[in-house]
C-alpha positions in Angstrom: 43.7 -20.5 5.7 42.3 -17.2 7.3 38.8 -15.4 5.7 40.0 -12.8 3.6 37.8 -10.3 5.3 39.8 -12.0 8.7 43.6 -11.2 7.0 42.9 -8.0 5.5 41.6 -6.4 8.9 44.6 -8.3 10.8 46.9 -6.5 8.1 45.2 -2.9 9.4 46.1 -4.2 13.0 49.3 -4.7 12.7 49.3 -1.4 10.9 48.3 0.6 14.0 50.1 -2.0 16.6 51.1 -0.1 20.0 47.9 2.3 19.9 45.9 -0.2 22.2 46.9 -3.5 24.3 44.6 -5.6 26.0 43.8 -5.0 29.1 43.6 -7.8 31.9 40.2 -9.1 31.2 41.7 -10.1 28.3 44.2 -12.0 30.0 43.9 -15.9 31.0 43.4 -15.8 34.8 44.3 -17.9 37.3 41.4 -19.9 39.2 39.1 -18.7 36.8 36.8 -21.4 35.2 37.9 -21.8 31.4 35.4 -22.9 28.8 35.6 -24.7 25.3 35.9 -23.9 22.1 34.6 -26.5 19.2 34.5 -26.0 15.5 31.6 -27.2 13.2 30.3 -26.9 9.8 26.8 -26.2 8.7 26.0 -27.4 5.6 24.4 -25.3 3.0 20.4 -24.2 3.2 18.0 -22.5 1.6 18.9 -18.7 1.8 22.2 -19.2 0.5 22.0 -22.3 -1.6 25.2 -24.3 -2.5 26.9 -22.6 0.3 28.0 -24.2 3.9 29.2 -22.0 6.7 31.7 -22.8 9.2 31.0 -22.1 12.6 32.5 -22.5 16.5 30.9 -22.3 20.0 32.1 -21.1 23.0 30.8 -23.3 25.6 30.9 -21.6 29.4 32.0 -24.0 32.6 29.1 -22.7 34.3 26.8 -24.1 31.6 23.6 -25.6 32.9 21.8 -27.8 29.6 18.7 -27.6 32.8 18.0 -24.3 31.8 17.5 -21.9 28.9 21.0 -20.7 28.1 21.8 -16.8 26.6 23.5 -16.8 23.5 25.8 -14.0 21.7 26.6 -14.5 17.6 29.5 -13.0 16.0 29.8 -12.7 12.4 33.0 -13.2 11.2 33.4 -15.4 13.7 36.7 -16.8 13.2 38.0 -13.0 13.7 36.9 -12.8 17.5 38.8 -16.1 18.6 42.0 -15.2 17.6 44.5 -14.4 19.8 44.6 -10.7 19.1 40.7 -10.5 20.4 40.2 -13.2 23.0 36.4 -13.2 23.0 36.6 -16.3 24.9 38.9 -15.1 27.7 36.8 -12.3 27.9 34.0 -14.7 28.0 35.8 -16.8 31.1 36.8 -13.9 33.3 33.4 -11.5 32.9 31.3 -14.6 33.4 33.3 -15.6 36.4 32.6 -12.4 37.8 29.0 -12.2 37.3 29.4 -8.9 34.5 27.7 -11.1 31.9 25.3 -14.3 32.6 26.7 -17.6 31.6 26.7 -17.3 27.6 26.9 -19.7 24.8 28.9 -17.9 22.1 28.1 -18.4 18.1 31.4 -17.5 15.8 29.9 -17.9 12.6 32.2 -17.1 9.5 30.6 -16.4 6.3 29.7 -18.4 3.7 32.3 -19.0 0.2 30.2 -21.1 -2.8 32.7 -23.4 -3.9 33.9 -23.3 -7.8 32.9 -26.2 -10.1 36.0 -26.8 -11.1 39.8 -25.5 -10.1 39.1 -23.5 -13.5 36.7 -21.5 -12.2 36.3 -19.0 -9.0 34.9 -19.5 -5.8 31.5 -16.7 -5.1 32.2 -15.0 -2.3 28.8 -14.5 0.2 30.6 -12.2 2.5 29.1 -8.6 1.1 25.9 -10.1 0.0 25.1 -11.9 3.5 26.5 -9.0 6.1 25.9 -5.6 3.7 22.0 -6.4 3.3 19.0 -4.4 4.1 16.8 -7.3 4.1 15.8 -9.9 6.3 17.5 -12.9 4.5 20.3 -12.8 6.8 18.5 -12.3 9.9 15.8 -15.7 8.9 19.6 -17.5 7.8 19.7 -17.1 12.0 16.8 -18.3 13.1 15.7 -20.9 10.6 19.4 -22.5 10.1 22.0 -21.7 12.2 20.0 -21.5 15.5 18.1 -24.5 15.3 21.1 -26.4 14.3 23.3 -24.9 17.5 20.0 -25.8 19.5 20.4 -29.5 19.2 23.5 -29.4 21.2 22.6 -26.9 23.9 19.9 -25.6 25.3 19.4 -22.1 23.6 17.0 -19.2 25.1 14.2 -18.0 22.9 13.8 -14.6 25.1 15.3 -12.1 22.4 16.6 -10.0 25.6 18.8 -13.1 25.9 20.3 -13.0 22.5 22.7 -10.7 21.1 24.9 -9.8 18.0 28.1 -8.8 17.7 30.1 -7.4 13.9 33.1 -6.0 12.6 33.1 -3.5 9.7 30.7 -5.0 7.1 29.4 -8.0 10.1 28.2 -4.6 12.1 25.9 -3.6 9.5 24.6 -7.5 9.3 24.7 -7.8 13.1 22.4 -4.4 13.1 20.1 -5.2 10.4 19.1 -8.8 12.1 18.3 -7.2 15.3 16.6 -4.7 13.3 14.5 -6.5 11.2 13.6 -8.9 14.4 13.3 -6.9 17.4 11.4 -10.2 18.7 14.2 -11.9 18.4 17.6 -10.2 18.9 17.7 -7.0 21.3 21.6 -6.2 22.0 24.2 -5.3 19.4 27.9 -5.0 19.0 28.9 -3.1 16.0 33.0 -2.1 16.1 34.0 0.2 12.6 30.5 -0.4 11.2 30.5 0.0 7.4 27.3 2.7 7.3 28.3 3.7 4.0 27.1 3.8 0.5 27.9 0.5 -0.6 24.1 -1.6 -0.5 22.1 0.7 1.4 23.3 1.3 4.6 23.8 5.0 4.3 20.3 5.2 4.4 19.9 3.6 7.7 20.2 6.9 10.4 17.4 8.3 8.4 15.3 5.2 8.6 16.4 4.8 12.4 14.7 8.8 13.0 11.7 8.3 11.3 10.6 4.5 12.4 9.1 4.3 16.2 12.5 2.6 18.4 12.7 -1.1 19.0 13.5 -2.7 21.8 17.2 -3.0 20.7 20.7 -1.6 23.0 23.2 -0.5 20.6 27.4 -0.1 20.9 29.1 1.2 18.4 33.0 2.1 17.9 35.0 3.5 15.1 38.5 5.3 14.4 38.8 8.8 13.6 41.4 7.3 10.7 38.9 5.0 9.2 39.8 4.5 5.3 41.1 8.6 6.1 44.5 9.9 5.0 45.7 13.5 5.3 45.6 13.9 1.7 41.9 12.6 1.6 40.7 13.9 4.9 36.9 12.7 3.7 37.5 9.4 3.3 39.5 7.0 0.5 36.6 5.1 -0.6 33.8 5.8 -2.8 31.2 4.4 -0.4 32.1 7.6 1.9 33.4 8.0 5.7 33.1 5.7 8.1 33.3 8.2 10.8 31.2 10.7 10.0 28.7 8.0 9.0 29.0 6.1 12.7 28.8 9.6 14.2 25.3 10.0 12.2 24.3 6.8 13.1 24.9 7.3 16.8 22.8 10.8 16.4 19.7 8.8 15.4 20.0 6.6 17.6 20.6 8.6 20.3 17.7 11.6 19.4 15.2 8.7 19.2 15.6 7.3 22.6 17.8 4.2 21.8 19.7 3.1 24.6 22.6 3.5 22.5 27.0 4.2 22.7 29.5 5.6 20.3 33.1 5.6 21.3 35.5 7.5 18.6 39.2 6.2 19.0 42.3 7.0 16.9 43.0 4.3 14.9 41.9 2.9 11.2 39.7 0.3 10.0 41.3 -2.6 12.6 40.1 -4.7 15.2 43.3 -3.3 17.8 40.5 -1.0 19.6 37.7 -3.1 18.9 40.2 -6.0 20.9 41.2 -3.2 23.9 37.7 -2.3 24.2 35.6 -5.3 24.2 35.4 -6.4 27.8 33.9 -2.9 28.2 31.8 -3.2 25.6 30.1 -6.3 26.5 30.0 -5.4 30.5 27.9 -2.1 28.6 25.6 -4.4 26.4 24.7 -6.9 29.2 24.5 -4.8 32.2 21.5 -5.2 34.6 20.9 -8.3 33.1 18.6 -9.9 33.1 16.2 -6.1 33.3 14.6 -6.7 30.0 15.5 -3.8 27.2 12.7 -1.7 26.7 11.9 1.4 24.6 12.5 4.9 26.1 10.8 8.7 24.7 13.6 10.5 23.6 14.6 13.1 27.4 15.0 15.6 24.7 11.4 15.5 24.7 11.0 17.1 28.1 13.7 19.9 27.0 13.4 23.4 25.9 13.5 23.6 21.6 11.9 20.3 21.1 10.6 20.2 17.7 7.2 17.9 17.8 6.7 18.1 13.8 7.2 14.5 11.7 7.7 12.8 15.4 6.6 9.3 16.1 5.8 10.5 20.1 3.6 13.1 18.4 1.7 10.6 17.3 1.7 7.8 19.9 2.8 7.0 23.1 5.6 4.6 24.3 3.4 3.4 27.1 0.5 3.0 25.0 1.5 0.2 23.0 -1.1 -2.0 20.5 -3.8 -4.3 21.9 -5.3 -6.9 20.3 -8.8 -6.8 19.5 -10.8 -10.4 19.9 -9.4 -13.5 18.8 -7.3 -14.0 16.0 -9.5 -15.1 12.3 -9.5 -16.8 9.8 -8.9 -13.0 7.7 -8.9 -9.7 8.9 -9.8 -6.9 6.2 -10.8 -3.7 5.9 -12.4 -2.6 9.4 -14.0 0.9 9.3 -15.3 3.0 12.5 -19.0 4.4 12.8 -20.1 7.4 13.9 -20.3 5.7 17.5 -17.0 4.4 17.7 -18.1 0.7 16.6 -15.2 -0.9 14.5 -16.4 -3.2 11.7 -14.0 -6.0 9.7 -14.5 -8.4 7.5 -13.2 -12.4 7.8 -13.5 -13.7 4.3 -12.6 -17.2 4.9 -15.8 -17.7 7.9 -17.7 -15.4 5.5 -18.9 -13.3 8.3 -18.9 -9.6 9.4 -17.5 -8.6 12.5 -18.4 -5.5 15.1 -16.1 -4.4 18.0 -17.4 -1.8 20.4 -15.6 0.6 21.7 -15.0 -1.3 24.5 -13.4 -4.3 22.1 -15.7 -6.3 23.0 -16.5 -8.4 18.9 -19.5 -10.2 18.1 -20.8 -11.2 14.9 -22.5 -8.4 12.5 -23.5 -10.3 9.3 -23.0 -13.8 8.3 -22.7 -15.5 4.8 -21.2 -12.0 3.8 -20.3 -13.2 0.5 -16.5 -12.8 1.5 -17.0 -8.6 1.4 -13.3 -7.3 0.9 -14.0 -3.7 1.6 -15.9 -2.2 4.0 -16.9 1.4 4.8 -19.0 3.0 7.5 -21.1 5.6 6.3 -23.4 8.6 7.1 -26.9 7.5 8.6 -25.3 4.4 10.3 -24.8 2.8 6.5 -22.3 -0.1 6.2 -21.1 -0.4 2.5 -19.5 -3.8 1.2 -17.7 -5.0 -1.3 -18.7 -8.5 -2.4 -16.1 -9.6 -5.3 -17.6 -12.9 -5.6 -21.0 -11.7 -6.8 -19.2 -8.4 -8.6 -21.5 -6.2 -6.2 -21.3 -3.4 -3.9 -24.2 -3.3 -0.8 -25.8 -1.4 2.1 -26.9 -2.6 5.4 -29.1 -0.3 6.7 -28.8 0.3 10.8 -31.6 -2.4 11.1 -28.9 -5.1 9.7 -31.0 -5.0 6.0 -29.3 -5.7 2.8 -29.3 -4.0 0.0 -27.6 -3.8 -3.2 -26.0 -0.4 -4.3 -24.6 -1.7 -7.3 -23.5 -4.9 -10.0 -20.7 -5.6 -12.1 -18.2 -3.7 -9.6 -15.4 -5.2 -8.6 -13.9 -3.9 -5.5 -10.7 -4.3 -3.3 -11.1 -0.2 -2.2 -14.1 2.1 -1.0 -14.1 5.1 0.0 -17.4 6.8 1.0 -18.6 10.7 1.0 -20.7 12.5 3.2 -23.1 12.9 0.3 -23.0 8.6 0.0 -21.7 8.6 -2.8 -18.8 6.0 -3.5 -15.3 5.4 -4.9 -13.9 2.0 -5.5 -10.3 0.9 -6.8 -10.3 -2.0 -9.1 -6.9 -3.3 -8.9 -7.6 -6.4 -11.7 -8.5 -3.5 -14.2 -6.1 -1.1 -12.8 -8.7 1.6 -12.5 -10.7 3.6 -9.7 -15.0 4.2 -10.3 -17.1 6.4 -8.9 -20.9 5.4 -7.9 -23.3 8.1 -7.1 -26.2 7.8 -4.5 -28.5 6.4 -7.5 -25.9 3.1 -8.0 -24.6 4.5 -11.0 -21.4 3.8 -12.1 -18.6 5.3 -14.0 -14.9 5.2 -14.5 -13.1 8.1 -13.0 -9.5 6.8 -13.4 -8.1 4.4 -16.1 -4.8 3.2 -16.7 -1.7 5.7 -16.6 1.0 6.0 -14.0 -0.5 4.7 -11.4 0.1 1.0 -11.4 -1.7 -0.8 -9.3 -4.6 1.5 -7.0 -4.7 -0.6 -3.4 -6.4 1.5 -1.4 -8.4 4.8 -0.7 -9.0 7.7 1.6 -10.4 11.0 1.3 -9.1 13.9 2.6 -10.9 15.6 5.9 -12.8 18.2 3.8 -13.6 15.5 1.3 -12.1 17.7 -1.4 -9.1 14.9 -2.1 -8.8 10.9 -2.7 -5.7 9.6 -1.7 -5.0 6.2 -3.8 -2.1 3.9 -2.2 -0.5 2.1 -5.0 0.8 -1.1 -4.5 3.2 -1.4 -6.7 5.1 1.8 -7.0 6.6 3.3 -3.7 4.7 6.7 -5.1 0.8 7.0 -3.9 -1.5 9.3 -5.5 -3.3 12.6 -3.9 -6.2 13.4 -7.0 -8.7 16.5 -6.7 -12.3 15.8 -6.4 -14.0 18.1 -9.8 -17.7 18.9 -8.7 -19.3 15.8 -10.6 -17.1 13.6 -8.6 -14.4 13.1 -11.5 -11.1 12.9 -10.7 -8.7 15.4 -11.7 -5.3 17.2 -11.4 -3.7 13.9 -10.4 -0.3 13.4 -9.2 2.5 10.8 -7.7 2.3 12.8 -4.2 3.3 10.4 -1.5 7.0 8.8 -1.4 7.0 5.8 1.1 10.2 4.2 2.2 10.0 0.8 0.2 10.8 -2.6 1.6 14.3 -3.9 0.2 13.5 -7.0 -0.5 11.1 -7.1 -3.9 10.5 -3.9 -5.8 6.5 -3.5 -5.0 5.7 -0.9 -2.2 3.1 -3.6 -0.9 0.8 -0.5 0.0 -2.6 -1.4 1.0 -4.8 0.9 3.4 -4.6 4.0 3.9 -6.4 6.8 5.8 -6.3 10.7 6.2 -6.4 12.1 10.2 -8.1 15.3 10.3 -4.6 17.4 10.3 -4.1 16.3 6.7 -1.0 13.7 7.9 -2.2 10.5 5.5 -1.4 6.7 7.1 -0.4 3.5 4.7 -0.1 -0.1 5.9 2.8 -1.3 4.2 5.3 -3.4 4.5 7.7 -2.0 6.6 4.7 -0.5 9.5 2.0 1.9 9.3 3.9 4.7 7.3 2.6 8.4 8.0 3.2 11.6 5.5 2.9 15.4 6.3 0.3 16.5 4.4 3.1 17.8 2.1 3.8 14.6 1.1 7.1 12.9 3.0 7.2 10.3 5.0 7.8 11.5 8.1 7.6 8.2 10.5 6.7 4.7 10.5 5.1 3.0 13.3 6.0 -0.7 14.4 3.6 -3.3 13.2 2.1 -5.4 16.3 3.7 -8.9 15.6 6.5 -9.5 13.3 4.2 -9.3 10.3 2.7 -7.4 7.3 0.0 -4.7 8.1 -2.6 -4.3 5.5 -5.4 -1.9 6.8 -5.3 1.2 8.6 -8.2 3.4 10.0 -9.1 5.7 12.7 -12.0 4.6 14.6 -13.6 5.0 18.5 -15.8 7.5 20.1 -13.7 10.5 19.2 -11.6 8.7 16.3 -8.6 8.4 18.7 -7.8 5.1 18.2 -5.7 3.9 15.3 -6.5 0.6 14.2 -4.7 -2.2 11.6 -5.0 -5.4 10.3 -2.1 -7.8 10.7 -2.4 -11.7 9.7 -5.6 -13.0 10.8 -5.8 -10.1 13.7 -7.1 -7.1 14.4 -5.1 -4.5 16.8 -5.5 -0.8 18.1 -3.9 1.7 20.4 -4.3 5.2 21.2 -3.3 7.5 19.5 -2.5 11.7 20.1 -4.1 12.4 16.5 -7.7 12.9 15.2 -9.2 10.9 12.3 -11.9 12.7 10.2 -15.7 11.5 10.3 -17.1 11.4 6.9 -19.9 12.4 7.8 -18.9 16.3 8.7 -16.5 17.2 6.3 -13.3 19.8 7.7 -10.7 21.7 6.2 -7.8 20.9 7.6 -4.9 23.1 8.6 -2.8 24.4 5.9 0.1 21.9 4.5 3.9 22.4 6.4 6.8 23.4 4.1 
């Protein structure tokens, strides 16, 4: 028995037959080496439980098990070997003639949980495994299907040898896995891509303009008749239309730099172009192989009428990538930048403080630290430091001497003034204090809307804090009243939320002296205008979850963040604000 999703586009094919034929590299050849085709079964795992997946490989003549072999996955696999498509003739005859290298292919259907009884239904996985945001698809890959595939053959781990390949919903799956693991995927195929509103993917150009590019080389096709008829020329389906939504797509990938193709044919939503077109389509994904794919500045940003404003590139440079600083740690929290460019960072589980010059070069600041959580660098070369264990906040002096500010403070946040005086968020209690230069302490914040304050920042003339929260994908922007209250509070900053859990996961954040504000979240080091939107996201180092953000060397060029047990910085084309010379900064865009 065919997939469903397998019958009902072969139903749209024969629909449209005659529009497209296959051309002769879809054709066995004569004298041409032939590979195999072998069917399997994978039985079911942990990201879809209760539910196995068939699955067959395409095994090239020319296969060497000696050596690291390049692999292409197609969902709905069972789709591309029939004799409409041909994948593996196509396979045989570009291999032969050196257009792709010699690949293993993956044609993996998806996944039905059986009924417990003929009374009952079957669950279809289809929708929920292909028309995800999230990365449960993409770790289904690598932790399950991969692995299993890799004790028969001898599977490449450099992503620029893996690609992805999807039809209609399987093109939004086959993006999202090489989007959610650049490090691991870097070409895709996506023929009549369903970028619709059905689970999300609508949003996805809009993601695509504000995140910095990956490494990825994207195809994509569609028909100008996709789910349109004359009398609904704006599509049949509530979700919207596919072709203006493949059109938008292509735009965002194409004014971001992506190395990136659209071709528009005339037919529906079928697989007859996607058939006629796919030894093109593959010579265009694996050309110049093995040239690794790399990321490119947009050429528009050498052109007359480029716009620079909400721009990743106006930000940091593709050539400028992040560098680890030292070795990686046990923790990495909360570095801060001195007056001097020195970068401080706490490792709670060695107990120690850390100092990286502006070189990078990181020795050891302070041991038995207590496990400080936050740390801030302060006017008059003052370190301040939270020590949650002990329920204190203290001050080393330049000389290295310790001092406590004040008890009975606990503190995951500080933020410091020029007039040393401190806020702290308290995310246990849910509130934010303020301690002035004599230690005393007060509540400035506590309880209300904001749910769960992560992290602080004040704004370059000192007369704003900026609380993250970590649980709401709104952060807060408060005014600073003259005795340090806080006042005139509001839900000012909307990040883009990861899809998976329903917590923004902010953490640090920071203010650069244009008024843009910077949170580690999630999804990358998120930037707003000072008006508020998010208007880019930059990669995290490693496939990973930043959680501190600061600007930091000799003229606060350097943009720094906390990943894992690591600590990493590259330049940047921005400013950060010293706290100890307090700015105003430019007036907010519109």
């Amino acid at each position: 028995m065919k997939p469903l999703a397998v019958a009902i586009l072969l139903a749209a094919t024969l629909a449209h037959a005659g529009d497209y034929v296959l051309g002769p590299d879809s054709q066995a050849q004569s004298g041409v080496p032939k590979g195999s085709v072998a069917q399997y079964e994978l039985p079911a795992g942990t990201f879809y439980p209760g539910t196995p997946h068939t699955y067959s490989i395409y095994v090239p003549a020319q296969y060497d098990a000696a050596k690291p072999t390049a692999f292409m996955i197609f969902l709905d696999g069972g789709l591309f070997l029939l004799d409409s498509v041909r994948v593996p003739v196509v396979f045989d005859n570009l291999i032969a003639r050196h257009d792709l290298p010699p690949l293993i292919g993956i044609f993996v259907n998806p996944g039905t949980l059986p009924a417990i009884s003929d009374q009952a239904q079957n669950r279809a996985e289809r929708i929920f495994e292909y028309d995800s945001l999230s990365d449960r698809y993409s770790r289904f890959l690598l932790e399950e299907l991969i692995p299993e595939v890799a004790k028969k053959y001898n599977l490449s781990r450099d992503p620029n040898d893996r690609a992805l390949c999807g039809v209609s919903t399987g093109a939004v799956g086959s993006f999202m896995a090489a989007w959610n693991r650049p490090d691991q995927f870097r070409r895709v195929l996506s023929f009549i891509g369903t970028f619709v509103a059905m689970k999300g993917a609508d949003s996805l150009p809009a993601l695509v303009r504000k995140t910095e590019p990956k490494p990825l080389r994207v195809f994509l096709q569609d028909g100008k008749n996709d789910h349109l008829v004359p009398a609904e020329p704006y599509g049949t389906y509530f979700a919207g239309s596919w072709p203006i939504n493949n059109q938008v797509m292509f735009e965002a990938l194409e004014s971001t730099g992506y190395d990136t193709k659209f071709v528009m044919g005339s037919g529906g939503h079928d697989i007859e172009q996607t058939a006629a077109i796919m030894p093109e389509a593959l010579g265009w994904l694996w050309r110049d192989y093995p040239s690794p794919i790399v990321v490119h500045e947009p050429a528009a940003m050498n052109e007359p009428g480029w716009d620079p404003r909400g721009k990743v590139y106006s930000v940091v440079s593709v050539d400028k990538p992040w560098q680890q600083v030292g070795e990686a740690y046990g923790a990495v929290a909360s570095p801060t930048g001195d007056k001097d460019g020195n970068v401080f960072f706490s490792d709670s589980v060695a107990s120690r403080i850390y100092k990286a010059d502006p070189d990078g070069k990181v020795t050891v600041f302070k041991d038995h630290s207590m496990g400080a959580a936050a740390l801030r660098a302060g006017p008059g070369g003052r370190l301040y430091a939270s020590q949650p264990s002990a329920k204190r906040i203290v001050v080393y002096g330049p000389d290295g001497g310790e001092s406590v500010l004040a008890r009975n403070v606990q503190a995951n946040d500080i933020a410091v003034t020029a007039q040393s005086t401190l806020y702290f968020a308290d995310s246990v209690h849910k509130m934010i204090g303020y301690i002035d230069a004599k230690g005393r302490v007060r509540r400035v914040y506590d309880g209300g809307e904001l749910a769960l304050p992560s992290g602080l920042a004040l704004s370059p003339d000192q007369a704003m804090l900026i609380v993250a929260d970590g649980q709401s994908r709104f952060s807060w922007s408060f005014q600073i009243a003259q005795d340090g209250s806080l006042i005139n509070g509001e839900p000012y900053y909307r990040l883009e939320m990861p899809e998976a859990g329903w917590i923004s996961g902010a953490q640090g954040v920071v203010e650069d002296s244009d008024g843009q504000v910077y949170f580690a979240t999630p999804l990358g080091v998120q930037f707003c205008e000072a008006n508020g939107r998010v208007a880019g996201i930059l990669n995290p180092p490693e496939h990973g979850i930043v959680t501190n953000v600061v600007f930091a060397g000799k003229n606060l060029d350097w943009i720094y963040v906390a990943e894992g047990g690591k600590l990493f910085r590259r330049p940047v084309k921005v400013k950060g604000a010293w706290v100890g010379s307090p700015t105003k900064p430019p007036k907010a865009p519109l």
